[in-house]
C-alpha positions in Angstrom: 0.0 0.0 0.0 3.1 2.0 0.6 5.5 2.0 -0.9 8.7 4.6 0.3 11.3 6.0 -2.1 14.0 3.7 -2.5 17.5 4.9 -0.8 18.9 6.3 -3.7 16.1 8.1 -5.0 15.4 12.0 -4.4 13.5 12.4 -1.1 9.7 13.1 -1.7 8.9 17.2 -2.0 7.1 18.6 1.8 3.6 18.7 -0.1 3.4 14.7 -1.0 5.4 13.9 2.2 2.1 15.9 3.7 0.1 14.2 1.4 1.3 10.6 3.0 0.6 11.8 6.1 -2.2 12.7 6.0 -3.5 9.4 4.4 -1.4 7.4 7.5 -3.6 9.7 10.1 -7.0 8.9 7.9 -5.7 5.4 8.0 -5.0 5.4 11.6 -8.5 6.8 12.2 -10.7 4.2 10.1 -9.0 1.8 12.4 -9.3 3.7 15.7 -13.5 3.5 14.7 -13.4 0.4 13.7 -11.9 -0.7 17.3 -14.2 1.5 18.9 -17.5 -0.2 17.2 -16.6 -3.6 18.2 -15.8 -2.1 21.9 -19.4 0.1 22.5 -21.0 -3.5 20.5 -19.0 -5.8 22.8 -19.7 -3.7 26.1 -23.7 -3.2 24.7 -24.7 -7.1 23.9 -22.2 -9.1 26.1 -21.4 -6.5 28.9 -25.4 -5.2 29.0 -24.5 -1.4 29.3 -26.5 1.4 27.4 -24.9 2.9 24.5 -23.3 5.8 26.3 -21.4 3.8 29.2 -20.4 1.6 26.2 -18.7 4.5 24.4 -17.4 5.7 27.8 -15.8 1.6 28.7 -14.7 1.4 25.4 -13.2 4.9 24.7 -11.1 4.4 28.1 -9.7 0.8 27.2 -8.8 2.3 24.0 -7.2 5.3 25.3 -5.5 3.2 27.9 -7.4 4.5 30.7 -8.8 1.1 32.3 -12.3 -0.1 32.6 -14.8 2.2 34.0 -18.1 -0.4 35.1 -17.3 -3.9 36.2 -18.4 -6.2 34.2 -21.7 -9.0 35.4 -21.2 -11.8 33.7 -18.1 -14.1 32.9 -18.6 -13.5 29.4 -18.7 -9.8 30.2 -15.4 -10.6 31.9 -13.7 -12.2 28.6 -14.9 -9.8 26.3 -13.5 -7.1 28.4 -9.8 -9.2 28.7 -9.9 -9.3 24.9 -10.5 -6.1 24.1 -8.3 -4.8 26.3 -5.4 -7.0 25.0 -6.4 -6.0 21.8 -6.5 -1.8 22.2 -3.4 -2.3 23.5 -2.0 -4.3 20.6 -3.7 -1.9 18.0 -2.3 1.5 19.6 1.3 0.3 19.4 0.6 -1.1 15.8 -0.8 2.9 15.0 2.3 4.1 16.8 4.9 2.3 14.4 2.2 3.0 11.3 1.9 7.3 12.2 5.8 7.0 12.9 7.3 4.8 10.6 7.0 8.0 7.6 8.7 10.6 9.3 11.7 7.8 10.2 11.9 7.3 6.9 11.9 10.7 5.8 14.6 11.9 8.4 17.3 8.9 7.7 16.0 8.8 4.1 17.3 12.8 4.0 20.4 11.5 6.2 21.4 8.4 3.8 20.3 11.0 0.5 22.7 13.7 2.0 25.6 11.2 2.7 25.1 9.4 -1.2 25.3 12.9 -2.6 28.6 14.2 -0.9 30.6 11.1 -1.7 
């Protein structure tokens, strides 16, 4: 999906290296909603919370917060385990994905830099 200017190619002008960012951050964000559904639909059916203390249980696993409302049932219990495994897995997956471009820009520039004066 991306693909990054090889080493011995010029590096990318500001306005497409913007361009990728932006597209990383809308990237990023279809996935932080997407985690967020399946954490207000887990904490709604399996958890039985309303909507809003759904959003609220969700949104602070996903920030990294902790659970807000203990959870009634085992299967509550599990779902809650999960998810919170998996928020934690998918915000240092969106860490490397948002950081990963502007690594590559800054040693790209250093290794482009170097190639040029030898």
């Amino acid at each position: 999906m991306f693909q990054f200017e090889h080493r011995e190619e010029k590096p990318i002008s500001t306005r497409h290296f913007v361009l990728r960012m932006l597209r990383s951050a809308a990237i990023a964000g279809l996935i932080i909603f997407s985690a967020l559904a399946v954490g207000i639909a887990g904490y709604h059916w399996l958890g039985g919370l309303g909507w809003t203390d759904s959003f609220l249980n969700a949104s602070m696993i996903l920030g990294g917060m902790g659970p807000v409302d203990p959870m009634p049932t085992t299967t509550a219990k599990i779902f809650a385990g999960c998810y919170a495994l998996f928020s934690g897995l998918v915000f240092i997956a969106l860490a490397g994905f948002l950081v990963a471009p502007v690594a590559h820009r800054v040693l790209h520039r250093f290794h482009y830099a170097d190639d040029q004066d030898s």
